[in-house]
C-alpha positions as CSV (number, residue, x, y, z in Angstrom):
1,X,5.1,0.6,0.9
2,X,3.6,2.3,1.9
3,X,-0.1,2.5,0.5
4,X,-4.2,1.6,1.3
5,X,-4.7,-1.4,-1.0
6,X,-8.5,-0.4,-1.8
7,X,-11.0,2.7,-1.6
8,X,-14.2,1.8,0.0
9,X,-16.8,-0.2,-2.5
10,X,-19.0,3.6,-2.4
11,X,-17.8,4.7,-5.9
12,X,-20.2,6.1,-8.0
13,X,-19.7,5.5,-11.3
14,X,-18.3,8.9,-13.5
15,X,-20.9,10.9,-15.4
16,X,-18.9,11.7,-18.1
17,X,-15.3,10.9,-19.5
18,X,-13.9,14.2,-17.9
19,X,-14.1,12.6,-14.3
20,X,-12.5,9.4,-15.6
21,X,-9.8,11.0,-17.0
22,X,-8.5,13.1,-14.0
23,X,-8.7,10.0,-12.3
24,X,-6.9,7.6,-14.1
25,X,-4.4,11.1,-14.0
26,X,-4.6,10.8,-10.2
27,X,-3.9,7.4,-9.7
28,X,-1.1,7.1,-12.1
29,X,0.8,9.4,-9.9
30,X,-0.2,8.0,-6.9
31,X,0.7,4.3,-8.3
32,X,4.3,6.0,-9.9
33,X,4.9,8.0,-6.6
34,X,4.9,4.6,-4.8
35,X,6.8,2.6,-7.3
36,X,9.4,5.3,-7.1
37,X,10.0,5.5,-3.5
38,X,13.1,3.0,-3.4
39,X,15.1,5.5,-4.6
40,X,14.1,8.2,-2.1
41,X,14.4,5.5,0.8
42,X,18.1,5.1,-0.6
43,X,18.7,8.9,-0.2
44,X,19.4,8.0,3.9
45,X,22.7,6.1,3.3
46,X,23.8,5.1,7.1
47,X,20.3,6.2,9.2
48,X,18.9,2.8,10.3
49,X,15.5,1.3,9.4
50,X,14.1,2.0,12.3
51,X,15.1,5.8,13.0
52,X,14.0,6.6,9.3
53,X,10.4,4.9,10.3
54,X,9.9,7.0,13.4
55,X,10.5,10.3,11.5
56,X,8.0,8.6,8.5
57,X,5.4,8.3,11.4
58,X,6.2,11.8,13.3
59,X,6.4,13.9,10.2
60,X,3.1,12.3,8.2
61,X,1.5,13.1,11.4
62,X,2.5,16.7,11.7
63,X,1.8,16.8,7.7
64,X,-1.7,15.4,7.6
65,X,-2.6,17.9,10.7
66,X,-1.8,20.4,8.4
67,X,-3.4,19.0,5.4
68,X,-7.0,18.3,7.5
69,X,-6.4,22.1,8.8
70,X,-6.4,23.4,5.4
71,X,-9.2,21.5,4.3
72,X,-11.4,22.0,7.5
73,X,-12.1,18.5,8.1
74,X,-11.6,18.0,11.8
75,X,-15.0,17.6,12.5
76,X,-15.8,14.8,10.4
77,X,-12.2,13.4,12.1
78,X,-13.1,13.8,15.2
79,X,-16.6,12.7,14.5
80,X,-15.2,9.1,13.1
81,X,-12.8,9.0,15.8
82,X,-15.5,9.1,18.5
83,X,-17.7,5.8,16.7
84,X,-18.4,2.7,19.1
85,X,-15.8,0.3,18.0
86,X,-13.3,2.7,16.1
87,X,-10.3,3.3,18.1
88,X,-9.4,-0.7,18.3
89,X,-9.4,-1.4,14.3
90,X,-7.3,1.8,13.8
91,X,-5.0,1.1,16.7
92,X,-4.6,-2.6,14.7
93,X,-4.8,-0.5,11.2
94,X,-1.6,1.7,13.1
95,X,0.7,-1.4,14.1
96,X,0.4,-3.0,10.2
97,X,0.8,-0.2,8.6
98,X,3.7,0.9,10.7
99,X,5.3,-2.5,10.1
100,X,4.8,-2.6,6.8
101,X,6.9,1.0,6.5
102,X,9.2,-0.5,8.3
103,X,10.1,-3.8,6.4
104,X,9.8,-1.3,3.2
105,X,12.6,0.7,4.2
106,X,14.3,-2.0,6.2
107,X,14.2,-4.0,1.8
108,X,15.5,-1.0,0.3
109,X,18.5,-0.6,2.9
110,X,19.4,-4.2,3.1
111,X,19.8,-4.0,-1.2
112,X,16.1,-6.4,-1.1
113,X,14.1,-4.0,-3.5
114,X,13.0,-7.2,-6.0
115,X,11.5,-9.0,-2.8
116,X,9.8,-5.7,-2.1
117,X,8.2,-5.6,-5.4
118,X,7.3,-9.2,-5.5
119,X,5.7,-9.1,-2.1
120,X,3.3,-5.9,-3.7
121,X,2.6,-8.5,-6.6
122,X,1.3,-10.7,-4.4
123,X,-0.8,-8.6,-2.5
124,X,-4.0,-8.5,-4.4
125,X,-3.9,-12.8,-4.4
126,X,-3.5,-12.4,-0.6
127,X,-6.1,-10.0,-0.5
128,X,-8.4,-12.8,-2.0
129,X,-7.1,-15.4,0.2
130,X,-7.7,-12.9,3.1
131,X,-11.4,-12.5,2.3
132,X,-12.3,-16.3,1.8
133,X,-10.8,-16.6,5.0
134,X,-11.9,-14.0,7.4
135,X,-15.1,-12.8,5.4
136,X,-16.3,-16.5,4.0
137,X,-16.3,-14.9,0.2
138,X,-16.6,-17.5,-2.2
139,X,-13.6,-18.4,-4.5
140,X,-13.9,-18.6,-7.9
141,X,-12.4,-21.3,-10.3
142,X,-10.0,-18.6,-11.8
143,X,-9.0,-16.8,-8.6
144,X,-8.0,-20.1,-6.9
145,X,-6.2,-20.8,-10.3
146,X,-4.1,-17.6,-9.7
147,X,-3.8,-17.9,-6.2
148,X,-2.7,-21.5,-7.3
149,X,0.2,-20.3,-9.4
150,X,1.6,-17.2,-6.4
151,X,1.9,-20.5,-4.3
152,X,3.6,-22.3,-6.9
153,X,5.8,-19.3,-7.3
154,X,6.5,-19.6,-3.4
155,X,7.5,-23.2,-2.7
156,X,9.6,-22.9,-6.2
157,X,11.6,-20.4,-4.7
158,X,11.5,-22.6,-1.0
159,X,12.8,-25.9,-3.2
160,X,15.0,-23.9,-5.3
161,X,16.8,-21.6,-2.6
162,X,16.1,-23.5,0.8
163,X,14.8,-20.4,2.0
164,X,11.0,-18.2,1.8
165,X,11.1,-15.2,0.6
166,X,9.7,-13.2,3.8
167,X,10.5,-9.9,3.1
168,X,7.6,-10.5,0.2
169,X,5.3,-12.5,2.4
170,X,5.4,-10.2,5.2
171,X,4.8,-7.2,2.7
172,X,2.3,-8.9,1.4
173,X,0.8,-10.1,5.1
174,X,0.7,-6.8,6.5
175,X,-0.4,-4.9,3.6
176,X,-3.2,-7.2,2.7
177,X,-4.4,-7.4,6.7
178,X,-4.3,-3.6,6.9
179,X,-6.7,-3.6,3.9
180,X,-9.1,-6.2,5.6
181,X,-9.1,-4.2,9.0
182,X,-9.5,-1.0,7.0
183,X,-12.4,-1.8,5.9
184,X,-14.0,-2.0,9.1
185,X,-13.3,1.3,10.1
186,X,-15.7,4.2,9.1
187,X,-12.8,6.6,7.9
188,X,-12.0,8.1,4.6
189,X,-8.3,7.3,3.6
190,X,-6.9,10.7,4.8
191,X,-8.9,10.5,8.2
192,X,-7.5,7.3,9.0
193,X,-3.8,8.0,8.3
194,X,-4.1,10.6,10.4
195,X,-5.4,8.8,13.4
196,X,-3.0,5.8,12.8
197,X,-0.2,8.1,12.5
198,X,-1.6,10.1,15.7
199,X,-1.8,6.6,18.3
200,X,1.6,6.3,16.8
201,X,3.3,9.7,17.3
202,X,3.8,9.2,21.4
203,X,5.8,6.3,20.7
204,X,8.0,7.8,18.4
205,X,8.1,11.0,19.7
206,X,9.6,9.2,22.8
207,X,12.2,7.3,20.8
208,X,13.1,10.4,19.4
209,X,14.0,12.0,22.6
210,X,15.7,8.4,23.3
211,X,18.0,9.0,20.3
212,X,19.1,12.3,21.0
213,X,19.6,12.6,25.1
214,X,21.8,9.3,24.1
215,X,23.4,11.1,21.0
216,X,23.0,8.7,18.6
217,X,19.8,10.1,16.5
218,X,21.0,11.2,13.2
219,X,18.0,13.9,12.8
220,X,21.0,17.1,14.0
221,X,24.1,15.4,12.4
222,X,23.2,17.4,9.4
223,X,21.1,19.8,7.6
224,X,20.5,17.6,4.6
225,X,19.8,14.1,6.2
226,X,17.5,16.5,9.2
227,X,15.5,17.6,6.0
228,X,15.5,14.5,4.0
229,X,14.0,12.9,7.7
230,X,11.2,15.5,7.2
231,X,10.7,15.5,3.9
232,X,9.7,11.3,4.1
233,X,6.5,12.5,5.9
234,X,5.5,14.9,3.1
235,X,6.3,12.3,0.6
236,X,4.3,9.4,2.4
237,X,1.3,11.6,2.5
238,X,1.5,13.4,-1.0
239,X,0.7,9.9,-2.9
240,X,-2.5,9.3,-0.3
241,X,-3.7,12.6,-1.2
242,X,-3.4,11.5,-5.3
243,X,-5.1,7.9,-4.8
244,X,-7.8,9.6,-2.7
245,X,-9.0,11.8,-5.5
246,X,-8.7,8.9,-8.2
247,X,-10.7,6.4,-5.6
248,X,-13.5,9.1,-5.6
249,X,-13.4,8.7,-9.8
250,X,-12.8,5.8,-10.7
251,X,-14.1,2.2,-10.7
252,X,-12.3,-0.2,-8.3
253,X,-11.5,-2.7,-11.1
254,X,-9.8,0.5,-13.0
255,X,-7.9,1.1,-9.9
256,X,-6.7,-2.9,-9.3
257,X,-5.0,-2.2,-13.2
258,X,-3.6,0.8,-11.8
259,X,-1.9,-0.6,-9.0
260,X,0.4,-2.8,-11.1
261,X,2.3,0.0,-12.0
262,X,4.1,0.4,-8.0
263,X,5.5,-2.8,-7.9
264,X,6.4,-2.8,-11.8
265,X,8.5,0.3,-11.2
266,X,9.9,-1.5,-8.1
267,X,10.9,-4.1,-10.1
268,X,12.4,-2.7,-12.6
269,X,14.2,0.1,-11.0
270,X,15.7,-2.9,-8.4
271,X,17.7,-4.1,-11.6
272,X,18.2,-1.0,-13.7
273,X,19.3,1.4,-10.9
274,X,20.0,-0.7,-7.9
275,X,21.5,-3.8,-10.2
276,X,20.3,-6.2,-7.8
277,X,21.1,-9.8,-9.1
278,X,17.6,-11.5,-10.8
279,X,18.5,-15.3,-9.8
280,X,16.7,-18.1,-11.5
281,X,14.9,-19.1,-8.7
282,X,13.4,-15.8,-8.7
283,X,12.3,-15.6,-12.3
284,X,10.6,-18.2,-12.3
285,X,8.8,-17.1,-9.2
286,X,8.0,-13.7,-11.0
287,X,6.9,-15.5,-14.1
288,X,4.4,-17.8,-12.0
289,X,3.0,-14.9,-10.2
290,X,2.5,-12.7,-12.9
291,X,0.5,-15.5,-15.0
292,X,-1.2,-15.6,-11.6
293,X,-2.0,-12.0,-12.0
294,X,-2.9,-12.2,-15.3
295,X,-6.0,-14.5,-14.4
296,X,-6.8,-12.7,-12.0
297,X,-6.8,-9.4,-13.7
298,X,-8.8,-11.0,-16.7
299,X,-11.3,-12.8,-14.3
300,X,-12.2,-9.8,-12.3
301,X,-12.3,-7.4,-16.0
302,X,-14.7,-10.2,-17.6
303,X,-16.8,-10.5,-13.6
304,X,-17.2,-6.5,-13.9
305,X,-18.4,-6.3,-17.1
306,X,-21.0,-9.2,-16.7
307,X,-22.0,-6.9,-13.8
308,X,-22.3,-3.8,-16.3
309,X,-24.4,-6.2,-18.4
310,X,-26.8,-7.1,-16.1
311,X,-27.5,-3.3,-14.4
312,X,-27.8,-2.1,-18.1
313,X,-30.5,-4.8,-18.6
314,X,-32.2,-4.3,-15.4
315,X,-32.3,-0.4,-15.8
316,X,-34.0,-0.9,-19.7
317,X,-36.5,-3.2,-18.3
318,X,-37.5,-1.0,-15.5
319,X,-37.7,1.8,-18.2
């Protein structure tokens, strides 16, 4: 998937409900763009995994250029670009990102779209995991309870099928990673893309030429799979441009509700439409991580309206 899992903590709070409406607008469509992309990464039929990713990478590129043309925001891009410290974090911010495409499409190929969806489930409990870890946050009691029941949902499935599911963890791992490195880099969501995609494009432009001096790139077999190969670079970018306007007007916990909806469509559109098999083993696992979720979700709701609570009190008293 193909998503950044968090705006920046700068969101100012909307003025009025007109804001906050276009918003929750904006991220819906981002969220249900992302949830729906199985079936667009199922258009591509016989193109491997790895052929579809370069053209992902190549074509967001050449889309974003376009996109930051139109909106005349090279400067500030090149501006960002040129930071002490910048270039290594979105080099790092490039390789996850571009590996996290890749198992995506690699899941939807390989008939794996319910591991897909779990391993987006799990993110925002890696996420927390993540931030005790590398930024010494403090767990609360119902986090670690949630984070409790994702792992419980983990070794169930290990005991239950002799096997982890790592299609989910590596989602998870390299989506929730790109989120922590992400914030270190001084780059609105669009800016960044773009310069991932950019440190990326040499590569793949030279696998490109690769595939077709040896004749085996499937980009000229045909017109439709050529434009469906183009197309994926439009549709990458077109959900980014959504979540970026909802980020600017909405409240971060409003966005962690919205981003339930991706994986939820993954889910169900793995059984309905792809009929993959729901095994025991993995409803249970489901079941564990969406209690998991569920006290999260309630923990972080009741945490940001204590926090509501306690401005509106300070700002009467200094009235």
């Amino acid at each position: 998937m193909t998503a950044p899992s968090s705006p920046t903590a700068r969101i100012s709070q909307p003025a009025d409900d007109g804001p906050a409406r276009a918003g929750v607008g904006l991220g819906l469509l981002a969220y249900t763009l992302w949830g729906c992309f199985p079936l667009f990464f199922a258009l591509f039929g016989a193109v491997p995994a790895a052929e579809v990713l370069l053209h992902r990478i190549l074509w967001s590129c050449v889309f974003l250029m376009g996109v930051v043309t139109l909106l005349g925001r090279w400067p500030g891009v090149c501006v960002g670009i040129r930071r002490p410290g910048t270039l290594l974090p979105v080099a790092g911010c490039a390789v996850l990102i571009a590996t996290n495409w890749g198992l995506f499409i690699y899941a939807v190929e390989t008939s794996r779209v319910l591991q897909a969806s779990l391993g987006y489930f799990i993110t925002p409990l890696v996420n927390i995991g993540l931030g005790m870890l590398a930024l010494r946050e403090r767990l609360g009691r119902w986090q670690a309870v949630a984070i409790g029941f994702a792992v419980g949902g983990i070794v169930l499935q290990l005991i239950w099928l002799g096997r982890l599911p790592w299609i989910s963890l590596a989602l998870a791992a390299t989506f929730g990673t790109y989120g922590l490195l992400r914030k270190r880099i001084a780059l609105d969501g669009l800016s960044a893309l773009l310069a991932e995609t950019a440190l990326l494009a040499p590569v793949t432009l030279g696998a490109f030429a690769w595939l077709t001096a040896t004749g085996t790139s499937h980009f000229t077999q045909s017109v439709s799979t050529g434009a469906l190969l183009i197309t994926s670079g439009v549709v990458t970018t077109l959900p980014l441009l959504a979540f970026a306007g909802a980020a600017r007007r909405l409240r971060l916990a409003t966005l962690g509700f919205l981003m339930y909806v991706n994986p939820s469509l993954q889910f169900l559109i793995a059984l309905v439409v792809f009929d993959e098999p729901l095994s025991q083993a993995q409803s249970a696992t489901f079941v564990l991580i969406w209690i998991g979720l569920a006290i999260y979700s309630v923990s972080t709701w009741r945490a940001h309206r204590r926090q509501r609570s306690v401005r509106r009190d300070s700002d009467t008293s200094a009235g």
